[in-house]
TILUM-191649 format. One line per 3 residues: number of its first residue (from 1); their letters; for each residue x, y, z of N, C-alpha, C. Coordinates in nm, 3 decimals. Example, Ala and Ser with C-alpha at 12.3 -4.5 7.8 and 13.67 -1.06 7.14 Angstrom:
1 = as = 1.319/-0.569/0.780/1.230/-0.450/0.780/1.320/-0.330/0.780 | 1.285/-0.225/0.708/1.367/-0.106/0.714/1.290/0.003/0.787 .
***
This chain:
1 = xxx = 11.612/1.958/-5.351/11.470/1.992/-5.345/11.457/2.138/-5.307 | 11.384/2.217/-5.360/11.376/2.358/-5.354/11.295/2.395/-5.223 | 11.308/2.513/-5.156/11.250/2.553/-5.061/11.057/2.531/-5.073 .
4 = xxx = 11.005/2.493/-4.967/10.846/2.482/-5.029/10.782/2.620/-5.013 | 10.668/2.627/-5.123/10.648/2.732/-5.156/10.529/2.796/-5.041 | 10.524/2.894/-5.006/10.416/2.979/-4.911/10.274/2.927/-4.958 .
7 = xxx = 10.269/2.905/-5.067/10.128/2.862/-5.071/10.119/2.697/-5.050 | 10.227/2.614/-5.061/10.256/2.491/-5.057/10.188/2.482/-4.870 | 10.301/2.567/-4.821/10.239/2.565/-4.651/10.139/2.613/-4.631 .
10 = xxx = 10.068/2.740/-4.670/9.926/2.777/-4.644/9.817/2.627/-4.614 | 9.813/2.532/-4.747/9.799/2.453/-4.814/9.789/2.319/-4.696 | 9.902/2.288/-4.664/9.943/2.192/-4.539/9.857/2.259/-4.438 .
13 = xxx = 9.869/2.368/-4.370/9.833/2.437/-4.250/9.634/2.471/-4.262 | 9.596/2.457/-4.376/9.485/2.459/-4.397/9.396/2.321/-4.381 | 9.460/2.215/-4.461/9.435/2.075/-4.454/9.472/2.031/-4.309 .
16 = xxx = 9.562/2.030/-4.199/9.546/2.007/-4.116/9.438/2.047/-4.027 | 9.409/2.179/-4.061/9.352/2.292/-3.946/9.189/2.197/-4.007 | 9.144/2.157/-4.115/9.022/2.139/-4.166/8.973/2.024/-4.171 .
19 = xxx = 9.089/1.931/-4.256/9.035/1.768/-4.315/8.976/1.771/-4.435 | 9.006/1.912/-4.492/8.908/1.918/-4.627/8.987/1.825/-4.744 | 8.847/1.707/-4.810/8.942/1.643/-4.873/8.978/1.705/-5.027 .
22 = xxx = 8.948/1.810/-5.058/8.972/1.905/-5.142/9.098/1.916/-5.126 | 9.173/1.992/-4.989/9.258/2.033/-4.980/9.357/1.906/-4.937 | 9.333/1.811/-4.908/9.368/1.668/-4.961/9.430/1.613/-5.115 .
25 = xxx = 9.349/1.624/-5.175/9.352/1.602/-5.330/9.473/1.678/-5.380 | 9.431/1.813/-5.347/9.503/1.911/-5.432/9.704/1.904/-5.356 | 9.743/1.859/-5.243/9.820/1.820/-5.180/9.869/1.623/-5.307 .
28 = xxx = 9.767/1.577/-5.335/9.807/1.504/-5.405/9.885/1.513/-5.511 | 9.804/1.594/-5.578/9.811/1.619/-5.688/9.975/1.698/-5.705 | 10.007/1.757/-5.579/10.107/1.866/-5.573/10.251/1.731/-5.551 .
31 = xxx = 10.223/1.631/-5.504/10.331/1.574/-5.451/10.325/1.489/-5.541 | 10.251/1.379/-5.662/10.239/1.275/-5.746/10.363/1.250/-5.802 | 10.443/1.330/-5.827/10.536/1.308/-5.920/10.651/1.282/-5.823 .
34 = xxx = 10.635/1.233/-5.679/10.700/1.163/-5.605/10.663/1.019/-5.622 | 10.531/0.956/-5.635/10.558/0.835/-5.706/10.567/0.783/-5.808 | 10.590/0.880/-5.913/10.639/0.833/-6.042/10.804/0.828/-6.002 .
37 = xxx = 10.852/0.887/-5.917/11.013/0.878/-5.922/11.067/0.729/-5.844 | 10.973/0.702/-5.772/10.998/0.603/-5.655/10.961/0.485/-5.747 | 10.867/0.461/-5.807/10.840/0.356/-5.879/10.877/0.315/-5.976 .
40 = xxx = 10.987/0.396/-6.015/11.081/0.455/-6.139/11.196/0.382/-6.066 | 11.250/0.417/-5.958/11.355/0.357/-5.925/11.345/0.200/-5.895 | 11.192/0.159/-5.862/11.172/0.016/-5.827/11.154/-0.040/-5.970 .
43 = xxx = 11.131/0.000/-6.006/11.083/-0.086/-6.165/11.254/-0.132/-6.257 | 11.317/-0.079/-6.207/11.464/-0.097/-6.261/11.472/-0.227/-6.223 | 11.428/-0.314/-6.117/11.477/-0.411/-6.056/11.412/-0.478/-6.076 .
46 = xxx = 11.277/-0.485/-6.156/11.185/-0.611/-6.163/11.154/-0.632/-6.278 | 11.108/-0.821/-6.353/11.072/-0.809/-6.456/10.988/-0.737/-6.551 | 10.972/-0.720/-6.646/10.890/-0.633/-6.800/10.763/-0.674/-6.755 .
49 = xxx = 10.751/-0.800/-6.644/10.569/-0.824/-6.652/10.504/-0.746/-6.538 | 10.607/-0.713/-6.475/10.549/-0.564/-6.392/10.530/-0.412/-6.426 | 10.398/-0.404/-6.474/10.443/-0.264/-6.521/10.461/-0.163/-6.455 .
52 = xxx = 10.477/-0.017/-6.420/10.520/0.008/-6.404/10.386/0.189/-6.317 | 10.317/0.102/-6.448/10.144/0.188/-6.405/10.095/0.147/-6.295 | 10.133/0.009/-6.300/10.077/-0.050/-6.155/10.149/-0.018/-6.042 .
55 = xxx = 10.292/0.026/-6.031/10.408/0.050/-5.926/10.310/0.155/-5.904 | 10.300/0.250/-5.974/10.229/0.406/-5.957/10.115/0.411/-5.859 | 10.019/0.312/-5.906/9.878/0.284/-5.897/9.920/0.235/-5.746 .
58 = xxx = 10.012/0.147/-5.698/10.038/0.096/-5.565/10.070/0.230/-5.460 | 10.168/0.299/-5.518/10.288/0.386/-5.485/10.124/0.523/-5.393 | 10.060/0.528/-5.498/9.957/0.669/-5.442/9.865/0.617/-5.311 .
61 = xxx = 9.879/0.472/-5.331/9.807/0.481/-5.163/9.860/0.486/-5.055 | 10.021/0.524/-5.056/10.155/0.529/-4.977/10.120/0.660/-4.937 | 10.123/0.754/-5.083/10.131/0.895/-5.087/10.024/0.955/-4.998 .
64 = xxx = 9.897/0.863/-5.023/9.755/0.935/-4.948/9.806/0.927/-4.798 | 9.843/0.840/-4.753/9.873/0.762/-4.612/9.995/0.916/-4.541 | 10.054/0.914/-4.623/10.141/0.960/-4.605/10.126/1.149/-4.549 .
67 = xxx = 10.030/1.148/-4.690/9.949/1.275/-4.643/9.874/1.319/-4.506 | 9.775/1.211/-4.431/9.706/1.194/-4.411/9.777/1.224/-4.231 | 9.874/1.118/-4.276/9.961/1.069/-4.114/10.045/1.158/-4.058 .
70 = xxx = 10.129/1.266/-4.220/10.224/1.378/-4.172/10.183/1.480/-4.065 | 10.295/1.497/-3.979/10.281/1.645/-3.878/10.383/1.720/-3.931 | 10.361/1.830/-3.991/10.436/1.919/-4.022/10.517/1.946/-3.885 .
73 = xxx = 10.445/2.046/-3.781/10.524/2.073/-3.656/10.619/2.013/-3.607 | 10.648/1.867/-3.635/10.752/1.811/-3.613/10.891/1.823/-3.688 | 10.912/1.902/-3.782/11.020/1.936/-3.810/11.078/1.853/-3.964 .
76 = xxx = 11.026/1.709/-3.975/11.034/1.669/-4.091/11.021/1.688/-4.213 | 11.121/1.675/-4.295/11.057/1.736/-4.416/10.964/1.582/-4.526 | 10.803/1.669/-4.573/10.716/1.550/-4.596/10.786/1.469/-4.710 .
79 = xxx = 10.876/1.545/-4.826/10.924/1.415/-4.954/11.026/1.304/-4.857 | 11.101/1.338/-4.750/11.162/1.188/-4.719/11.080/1.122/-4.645 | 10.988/1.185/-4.589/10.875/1.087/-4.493/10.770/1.037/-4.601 .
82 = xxx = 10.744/1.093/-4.706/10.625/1.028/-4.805/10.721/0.924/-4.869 | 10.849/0.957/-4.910/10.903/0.829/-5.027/10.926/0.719/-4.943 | 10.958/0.719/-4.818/10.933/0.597/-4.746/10.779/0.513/-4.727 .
85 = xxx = 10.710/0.616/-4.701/10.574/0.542/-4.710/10.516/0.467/-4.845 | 10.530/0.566/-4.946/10.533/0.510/-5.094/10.580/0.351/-5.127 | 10.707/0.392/-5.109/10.813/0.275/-5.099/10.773/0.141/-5.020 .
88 = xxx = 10.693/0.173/-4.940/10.648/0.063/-4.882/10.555/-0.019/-4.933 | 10.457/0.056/-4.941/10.322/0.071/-4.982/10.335/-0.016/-5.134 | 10.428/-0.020/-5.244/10.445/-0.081/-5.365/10.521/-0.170/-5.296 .
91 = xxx = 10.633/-0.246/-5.206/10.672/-0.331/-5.178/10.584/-0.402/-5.111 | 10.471/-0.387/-4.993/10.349/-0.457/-4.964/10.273/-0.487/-5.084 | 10.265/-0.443/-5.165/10.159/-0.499/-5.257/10.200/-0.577/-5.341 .
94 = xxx = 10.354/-0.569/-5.369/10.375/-0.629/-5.460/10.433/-0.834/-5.362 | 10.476/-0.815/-5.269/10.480/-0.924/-5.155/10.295/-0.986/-5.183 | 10.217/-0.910/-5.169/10.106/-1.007/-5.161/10.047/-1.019/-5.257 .
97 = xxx = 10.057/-1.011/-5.397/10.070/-1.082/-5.532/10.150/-1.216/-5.530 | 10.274/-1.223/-5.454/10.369/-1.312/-5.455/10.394/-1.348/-5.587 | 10.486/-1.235/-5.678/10.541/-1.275/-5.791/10.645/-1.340/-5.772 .
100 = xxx = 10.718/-1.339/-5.713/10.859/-1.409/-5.688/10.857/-1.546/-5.691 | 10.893/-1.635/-5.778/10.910/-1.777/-5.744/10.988/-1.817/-5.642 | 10.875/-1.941/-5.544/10.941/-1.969/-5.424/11.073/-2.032/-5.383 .
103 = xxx = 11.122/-2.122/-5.548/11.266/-2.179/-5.556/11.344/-2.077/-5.600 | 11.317/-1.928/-5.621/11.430/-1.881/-5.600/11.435/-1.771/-5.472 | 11.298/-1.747/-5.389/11.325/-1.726/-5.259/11.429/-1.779/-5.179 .
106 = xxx = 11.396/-1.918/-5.200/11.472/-1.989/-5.120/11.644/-1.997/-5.169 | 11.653/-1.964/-5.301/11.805/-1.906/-5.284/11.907/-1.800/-5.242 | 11.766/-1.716/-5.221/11.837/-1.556/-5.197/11.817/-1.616/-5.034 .
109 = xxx = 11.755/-1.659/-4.954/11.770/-1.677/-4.817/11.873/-1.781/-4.796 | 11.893/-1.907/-4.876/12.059/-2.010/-4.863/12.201/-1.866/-4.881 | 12.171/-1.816/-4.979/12.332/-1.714/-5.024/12.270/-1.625/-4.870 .
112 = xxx = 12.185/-1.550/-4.827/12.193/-1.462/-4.735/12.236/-1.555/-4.607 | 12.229/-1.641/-4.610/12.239/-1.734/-4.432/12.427/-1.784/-4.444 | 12.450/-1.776/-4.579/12.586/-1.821/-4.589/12.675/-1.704/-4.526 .
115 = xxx = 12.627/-1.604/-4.608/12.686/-1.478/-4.574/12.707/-1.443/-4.430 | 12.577/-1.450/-4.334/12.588/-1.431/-4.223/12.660/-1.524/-4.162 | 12.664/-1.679/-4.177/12.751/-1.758/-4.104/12.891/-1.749/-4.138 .
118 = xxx = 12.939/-1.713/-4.268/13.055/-1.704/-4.264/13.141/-1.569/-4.221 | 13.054/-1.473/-4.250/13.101/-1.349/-4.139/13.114/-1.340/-4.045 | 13.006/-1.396/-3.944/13.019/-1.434/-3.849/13.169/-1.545/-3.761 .
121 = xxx = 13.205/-1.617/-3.915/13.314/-1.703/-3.835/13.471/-1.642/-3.905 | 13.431/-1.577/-3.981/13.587/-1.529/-4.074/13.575/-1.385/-3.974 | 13.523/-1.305/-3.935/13.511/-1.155/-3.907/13.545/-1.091/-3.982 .
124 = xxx = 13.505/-1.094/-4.108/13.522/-1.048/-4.233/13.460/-1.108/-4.319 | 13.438/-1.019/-4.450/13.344/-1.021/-4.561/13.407/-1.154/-4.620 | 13.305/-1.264/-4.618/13.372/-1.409/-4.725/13.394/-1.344/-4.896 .
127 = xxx = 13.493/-1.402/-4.927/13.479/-1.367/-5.087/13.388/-1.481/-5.131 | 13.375/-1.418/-5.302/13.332/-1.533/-5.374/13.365/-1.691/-5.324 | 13.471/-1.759/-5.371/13.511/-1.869/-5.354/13.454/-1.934/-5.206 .
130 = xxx = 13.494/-1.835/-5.133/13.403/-1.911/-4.999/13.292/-1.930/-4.976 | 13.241/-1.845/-5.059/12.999/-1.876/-5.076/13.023/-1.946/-5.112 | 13.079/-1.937/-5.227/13.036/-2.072/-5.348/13.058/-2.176/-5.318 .
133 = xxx = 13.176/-2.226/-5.204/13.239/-2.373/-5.151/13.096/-2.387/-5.085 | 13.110/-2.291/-4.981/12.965/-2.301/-4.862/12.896/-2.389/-4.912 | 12.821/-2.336/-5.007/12.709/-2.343/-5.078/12.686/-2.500/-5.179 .
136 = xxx = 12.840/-2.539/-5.156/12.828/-2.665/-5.253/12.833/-2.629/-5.409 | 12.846/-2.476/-5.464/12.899/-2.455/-5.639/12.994/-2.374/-5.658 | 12.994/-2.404/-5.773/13.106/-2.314/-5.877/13.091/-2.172/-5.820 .
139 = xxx = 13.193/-2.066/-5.844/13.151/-1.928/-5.824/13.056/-1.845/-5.960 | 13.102/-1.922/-6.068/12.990/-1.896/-6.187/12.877/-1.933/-6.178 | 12.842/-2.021/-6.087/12.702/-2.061/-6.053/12.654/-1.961/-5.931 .
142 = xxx = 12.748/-1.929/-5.884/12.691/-1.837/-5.780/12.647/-1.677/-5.821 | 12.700/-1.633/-5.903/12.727/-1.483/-6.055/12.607/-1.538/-6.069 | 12.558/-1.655/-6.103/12.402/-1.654/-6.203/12.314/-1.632/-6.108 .
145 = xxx = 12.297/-1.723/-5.946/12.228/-1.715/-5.859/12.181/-1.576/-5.841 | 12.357/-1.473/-5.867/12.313/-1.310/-5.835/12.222/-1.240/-5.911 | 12.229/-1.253/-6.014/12.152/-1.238/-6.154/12.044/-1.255/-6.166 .
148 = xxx = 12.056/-1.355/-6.108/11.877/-1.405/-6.081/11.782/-1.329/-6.006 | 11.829/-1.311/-5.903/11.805/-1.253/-5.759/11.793/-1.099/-5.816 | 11.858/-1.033/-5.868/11.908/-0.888/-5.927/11.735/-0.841/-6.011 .
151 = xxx = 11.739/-0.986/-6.139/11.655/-0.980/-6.212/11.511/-0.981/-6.174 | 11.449/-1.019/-6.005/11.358/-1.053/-5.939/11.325/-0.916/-5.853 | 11.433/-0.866/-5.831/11.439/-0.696/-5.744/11.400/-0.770/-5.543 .
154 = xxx = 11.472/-0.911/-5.581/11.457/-0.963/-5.432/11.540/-0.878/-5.318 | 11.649/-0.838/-5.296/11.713/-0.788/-5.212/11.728/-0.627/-5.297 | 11.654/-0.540/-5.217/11.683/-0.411/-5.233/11.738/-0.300/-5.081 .
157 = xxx = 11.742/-0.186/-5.086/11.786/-0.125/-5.001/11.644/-0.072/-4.992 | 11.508/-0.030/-5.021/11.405/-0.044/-5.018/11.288/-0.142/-4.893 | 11.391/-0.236/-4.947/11.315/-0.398/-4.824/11.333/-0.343/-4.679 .
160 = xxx = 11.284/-0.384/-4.571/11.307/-0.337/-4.431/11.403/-0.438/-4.408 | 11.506/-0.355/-4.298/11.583/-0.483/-4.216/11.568/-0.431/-4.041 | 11.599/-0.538/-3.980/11.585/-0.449/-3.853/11.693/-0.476/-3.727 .
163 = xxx = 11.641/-0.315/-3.693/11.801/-0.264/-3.626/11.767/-0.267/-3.472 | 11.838/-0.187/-3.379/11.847/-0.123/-3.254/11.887/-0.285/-3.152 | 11.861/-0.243/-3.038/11.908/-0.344/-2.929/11.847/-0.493/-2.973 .
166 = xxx = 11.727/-0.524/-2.953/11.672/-0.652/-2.984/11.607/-0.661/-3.097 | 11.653/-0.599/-3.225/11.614/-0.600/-3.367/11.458/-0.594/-3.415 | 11.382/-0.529/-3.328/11.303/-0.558/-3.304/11.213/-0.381/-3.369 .
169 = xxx = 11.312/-0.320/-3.432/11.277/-0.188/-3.527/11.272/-0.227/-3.683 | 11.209/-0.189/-3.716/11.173/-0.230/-3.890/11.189/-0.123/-3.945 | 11.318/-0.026/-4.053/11.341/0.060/-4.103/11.396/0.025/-4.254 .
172 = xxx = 11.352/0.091/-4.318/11.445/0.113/-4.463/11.563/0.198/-4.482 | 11.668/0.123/-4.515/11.768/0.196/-4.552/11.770/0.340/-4.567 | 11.650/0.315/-4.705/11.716/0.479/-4.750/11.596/0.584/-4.641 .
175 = xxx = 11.556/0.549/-4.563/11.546/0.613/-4.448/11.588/0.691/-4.368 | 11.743/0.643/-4.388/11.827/0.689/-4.294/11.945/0.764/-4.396 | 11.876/0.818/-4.546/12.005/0.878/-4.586/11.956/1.027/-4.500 .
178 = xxx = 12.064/1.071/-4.489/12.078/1.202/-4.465/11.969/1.329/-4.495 | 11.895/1.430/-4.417/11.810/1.544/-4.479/11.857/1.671/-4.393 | 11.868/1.761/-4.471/11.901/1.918/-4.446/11.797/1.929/-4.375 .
181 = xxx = 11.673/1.869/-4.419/11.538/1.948/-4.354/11.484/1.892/-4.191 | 11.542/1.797/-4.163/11.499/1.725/-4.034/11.531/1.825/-3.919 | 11.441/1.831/-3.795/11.492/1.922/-3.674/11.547/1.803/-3.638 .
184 = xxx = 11.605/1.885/-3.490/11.675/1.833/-3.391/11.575/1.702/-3.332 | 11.484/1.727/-3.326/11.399/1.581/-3.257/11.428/1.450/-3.381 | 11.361/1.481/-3.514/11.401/1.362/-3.649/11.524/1.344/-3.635 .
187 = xxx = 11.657/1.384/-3.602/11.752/1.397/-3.641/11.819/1.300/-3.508 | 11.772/1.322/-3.425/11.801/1.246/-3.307/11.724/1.093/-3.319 | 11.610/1.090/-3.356/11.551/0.940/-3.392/11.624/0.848/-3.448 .
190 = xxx = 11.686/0.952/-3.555/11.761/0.829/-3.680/11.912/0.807/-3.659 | 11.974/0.879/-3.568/12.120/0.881/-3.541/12.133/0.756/-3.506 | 12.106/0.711/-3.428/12.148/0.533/-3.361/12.140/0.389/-3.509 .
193 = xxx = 12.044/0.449/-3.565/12.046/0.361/-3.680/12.057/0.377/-3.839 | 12.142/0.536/-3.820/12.227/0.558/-3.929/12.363/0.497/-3.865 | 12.374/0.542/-3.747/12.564/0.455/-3.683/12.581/0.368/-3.745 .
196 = xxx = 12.457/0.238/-3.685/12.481/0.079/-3.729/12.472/0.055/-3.905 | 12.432/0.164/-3.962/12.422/0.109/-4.097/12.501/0.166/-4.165 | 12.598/0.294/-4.121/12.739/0.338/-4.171/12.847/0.242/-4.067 .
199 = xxx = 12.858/0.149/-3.983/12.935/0.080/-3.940/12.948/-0.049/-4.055 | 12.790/-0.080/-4.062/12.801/-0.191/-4.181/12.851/-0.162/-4.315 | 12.833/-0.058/-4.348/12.826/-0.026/-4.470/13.005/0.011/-4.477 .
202 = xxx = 13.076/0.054/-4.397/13.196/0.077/-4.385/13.263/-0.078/-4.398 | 13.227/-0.127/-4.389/13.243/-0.299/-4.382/13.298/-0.354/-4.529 | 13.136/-0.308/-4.588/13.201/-0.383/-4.708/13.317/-0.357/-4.820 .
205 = xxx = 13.340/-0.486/-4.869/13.477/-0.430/-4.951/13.436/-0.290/-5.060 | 13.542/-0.228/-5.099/13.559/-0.119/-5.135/13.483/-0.081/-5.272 | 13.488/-0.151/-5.355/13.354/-0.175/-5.493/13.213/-0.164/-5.432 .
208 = xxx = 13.180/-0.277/-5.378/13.028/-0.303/-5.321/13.021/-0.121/-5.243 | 13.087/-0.090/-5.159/13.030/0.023/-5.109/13.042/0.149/-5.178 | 13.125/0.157/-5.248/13.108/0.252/-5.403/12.991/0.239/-5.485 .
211 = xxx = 12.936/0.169/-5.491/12.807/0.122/-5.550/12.677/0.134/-5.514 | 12.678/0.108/-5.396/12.599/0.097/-5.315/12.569/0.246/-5.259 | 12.675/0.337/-5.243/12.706/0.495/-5.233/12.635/0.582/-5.335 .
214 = xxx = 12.727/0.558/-5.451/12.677/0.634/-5.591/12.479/0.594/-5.591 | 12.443/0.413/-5.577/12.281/0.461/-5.617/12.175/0.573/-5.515 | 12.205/0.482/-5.404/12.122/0.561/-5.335/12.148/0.685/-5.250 .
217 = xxx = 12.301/0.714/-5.216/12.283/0.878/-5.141/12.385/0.947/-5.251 | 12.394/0.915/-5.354/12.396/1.014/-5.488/12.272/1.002/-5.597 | 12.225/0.932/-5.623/12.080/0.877/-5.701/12.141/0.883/-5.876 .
220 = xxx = 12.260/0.802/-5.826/12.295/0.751/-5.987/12.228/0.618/-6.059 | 12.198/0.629/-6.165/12.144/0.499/-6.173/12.269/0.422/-6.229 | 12.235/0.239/-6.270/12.346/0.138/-6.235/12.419/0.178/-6.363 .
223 = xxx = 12.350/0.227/-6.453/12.416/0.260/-6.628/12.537/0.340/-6.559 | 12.490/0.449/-6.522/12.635/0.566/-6.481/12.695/0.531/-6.377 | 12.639/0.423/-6.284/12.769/0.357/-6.228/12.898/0.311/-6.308 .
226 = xxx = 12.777/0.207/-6.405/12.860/0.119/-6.499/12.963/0.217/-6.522 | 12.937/0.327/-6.606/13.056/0.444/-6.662/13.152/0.486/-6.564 | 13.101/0.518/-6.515/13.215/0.532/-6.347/13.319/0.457/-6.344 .
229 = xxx = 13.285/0.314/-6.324/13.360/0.181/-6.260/13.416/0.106/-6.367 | 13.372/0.181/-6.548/13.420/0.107/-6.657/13.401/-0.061/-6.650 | 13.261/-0.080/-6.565/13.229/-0.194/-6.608/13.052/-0.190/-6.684 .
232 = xxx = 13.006/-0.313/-6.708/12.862/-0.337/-6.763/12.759/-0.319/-6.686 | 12.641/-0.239/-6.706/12.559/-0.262/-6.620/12.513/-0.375/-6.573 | 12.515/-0.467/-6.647/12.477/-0.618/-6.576/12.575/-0.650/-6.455 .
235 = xxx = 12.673/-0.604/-6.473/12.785/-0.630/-6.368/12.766/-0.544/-6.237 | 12.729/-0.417/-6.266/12.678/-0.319/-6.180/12.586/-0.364/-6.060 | 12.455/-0.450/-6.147/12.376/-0.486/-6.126/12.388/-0.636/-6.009 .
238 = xxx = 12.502/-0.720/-6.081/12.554/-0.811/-5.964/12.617/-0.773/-5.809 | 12.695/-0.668/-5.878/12.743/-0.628/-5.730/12.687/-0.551/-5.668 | 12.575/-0.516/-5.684/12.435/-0.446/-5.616/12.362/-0.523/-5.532 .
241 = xxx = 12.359/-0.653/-5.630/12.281/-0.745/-5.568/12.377/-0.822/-5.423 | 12.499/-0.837/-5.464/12.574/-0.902/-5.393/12.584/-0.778/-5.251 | 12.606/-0.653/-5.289/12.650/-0.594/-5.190/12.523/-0.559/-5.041 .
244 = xxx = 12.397/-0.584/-5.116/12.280/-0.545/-5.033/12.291/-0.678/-4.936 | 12.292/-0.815/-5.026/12.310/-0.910/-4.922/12.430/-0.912/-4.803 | 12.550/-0.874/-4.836/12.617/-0.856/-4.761/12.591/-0.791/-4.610 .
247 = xxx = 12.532/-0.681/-4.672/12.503/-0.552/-4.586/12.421/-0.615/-4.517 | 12.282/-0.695/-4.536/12.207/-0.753/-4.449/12.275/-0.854/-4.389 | 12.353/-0.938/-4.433/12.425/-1.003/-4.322/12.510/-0.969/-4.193 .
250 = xxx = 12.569/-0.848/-4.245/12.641/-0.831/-4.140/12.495/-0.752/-4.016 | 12.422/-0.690/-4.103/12.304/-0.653/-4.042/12.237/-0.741/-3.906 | 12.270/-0.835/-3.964/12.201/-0.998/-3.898/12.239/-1.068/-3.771 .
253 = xxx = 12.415/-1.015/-3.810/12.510/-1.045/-3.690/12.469/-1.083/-3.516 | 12.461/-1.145/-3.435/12.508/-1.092/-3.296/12.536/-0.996/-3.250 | 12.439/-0.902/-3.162/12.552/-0.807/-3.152/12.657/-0.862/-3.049 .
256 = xxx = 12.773/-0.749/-3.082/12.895/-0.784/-3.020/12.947/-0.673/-2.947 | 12.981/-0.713/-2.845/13.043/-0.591/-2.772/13.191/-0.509/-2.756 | 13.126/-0.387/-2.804/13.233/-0.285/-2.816/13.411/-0.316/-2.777 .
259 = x = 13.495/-0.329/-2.930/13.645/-0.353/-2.837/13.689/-0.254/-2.786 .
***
C-alpha cells in the first residue's frame, strides 16, 4: 500500500476537526475500492446465489462505520482497521439472512468438536482416518463433508474466534496479520494474540499451513496455490477448509500450562 497522500490526510484531519458529511463521503468514495477487494475475497467461498453486488452493498456500511469510529492519532493504519470492519459487517449480514442450511451447520460443528476432542486426547493433529472413525464414516465421506462446508464459505479465517485468558476476546484472524503502519501502542494490543495464533498455526501439519500462509499473509488466491502445490483448486479448496477447522480447534483447546 503506498504512502497516503497529503491531501488524503488534510482530508482525515479536516473530517475529524468538522463532521462534515461532505468530507465524509468524499473519504468514501476515496477508500470504496476496499470493499470491492474484501468482498471479492468473500465471494470466492460462497454459492453463485450470492451475488456479489450485495457483498459490496453489505461491505460499505462496514466502510462508513469504519470511517466514522477511526482515530488517526492512534497510530493505526485505516485500510487494516476498515477491512476488518468491512469484513464483518458482510459476515453479520450475511449470518442474519441465514443462508446456510441448518443440516449442514450442524456438520461443520460435529467435524469441528471431533477435531477438538481428538487433539485434545492425541496432542496432536488427528489425521483423516481418525475424524472419519470418530465420526462414524468413510474418509471419502468426510472429503465431501469438506466440500460442502468449503462450498457454503462456513469456516473462514474472516469468522471471529476467541482468544486471550478466558476467551472471552472476539478477533479475526486476519486481524492479526502483520502492518508496517501500526505504532508501538497497536502493535502491543495485537502481540498476545498474534503469539497464540502463530503457536496454532505452527501446529498444523505442513500442507494445511502452507496454504493457509500463501492465502491470507501473501493474498494468493486458491488457483495459484493450486499451481504452487501442483494440485486442483478444488483440492486447494479442501485443505483450506480442513485447515481453518483445525486451527479453530486447537484454538478451542484448554488452556494448558507452559512446559
Amino acid at each position: 500500500m503506498e504512502p497516503q497522500s497529503a491531501a488524503i490526510t488534510k482530508l482525515w484531519e479536516d473530517f475529524k476537526a468538522r463532521g462534515s458529511m461532505d468530507d465524509r463521503n468524499r473519504l468514501v468514495v476515496h477508500y470504496s475500492p476496499l470493499v470491492k477487494y474484501v468482498a471479492g475475497r468473500l465471494s470466492a467461498g460462497l454459492p453463485n446465489s450470492i451475488e456479489q453486488a450485495d457483498l459490496v452493498s453489505y461491505g460499505m456500511f462496514g466502510l462508513i462505520d469504519a470511517i466514522n469510529k477511526f482515530e488517526p492519532a492512534r497510530g493505526f493504519k485505516f485500510e487494516t482497521y476498515a477491512m476488518s470492519r468491512i469484513r464483518g459487517s458482510i459476515i453479520d449480514e450475511l449470518r442474519s439472512i441465514d443462508w446456510v442450511p441448518r443440516s449442514l451447520r450442524a456438520k461443520a460443528r460435529a467435524v469441528e468438536k471431533v477435531y477438538t476432542k481428538l487433539e485434545h486426547e492425541l496432542l496432536r493433529t488427528p489425521t483423516d482416518a481418525e475424524v472419519a472413525e470418530e465420526l462414524g464414516t468413510t474418509e471419502e465421506e468426510l472429503q465431501n463433508v469438506f466440500t460442502q462446508i468449503s462450498f457454503f464459505g462456513l469456516v473462514a479465517l474472516e469468522e471471529t474466534v476467541s482468544v486471550g485468558a478466558d476467551r472471552s476476546e472476539s478477533v479475526t484472524l486476519g486481524d492479526t496479520i502483520p502492518d508496517a503502519g501500526l505504532g508501538p501502542v497497536g502493535a502491543f494490543e495485537v502481540e498476545e494474540t498474534k503469539q497464540i495464533l502463530a503457536q496454532a498455526l505452527n501446529r498444523l501439519p505442513e500442507r494445511e499451513k502452507i496454504v493457509l500462509t500463501l492465502y491470507y499473509y501473501e493474498g494468493l488466491t486458491l488457483g495459484e496455490i493450486g499451481g504452487i502445490l501442483g494440485i486442483t483448486e478444488s483440492r486447494v479448496c479442501q485443505i483450506h477448509t480442513k485447515a481453518v477447522i483445525q486451527l479453530r480447534s486447537k484454538l478451542a483447546e484448554p488452556q494448558r500450562e507452559p512446559a
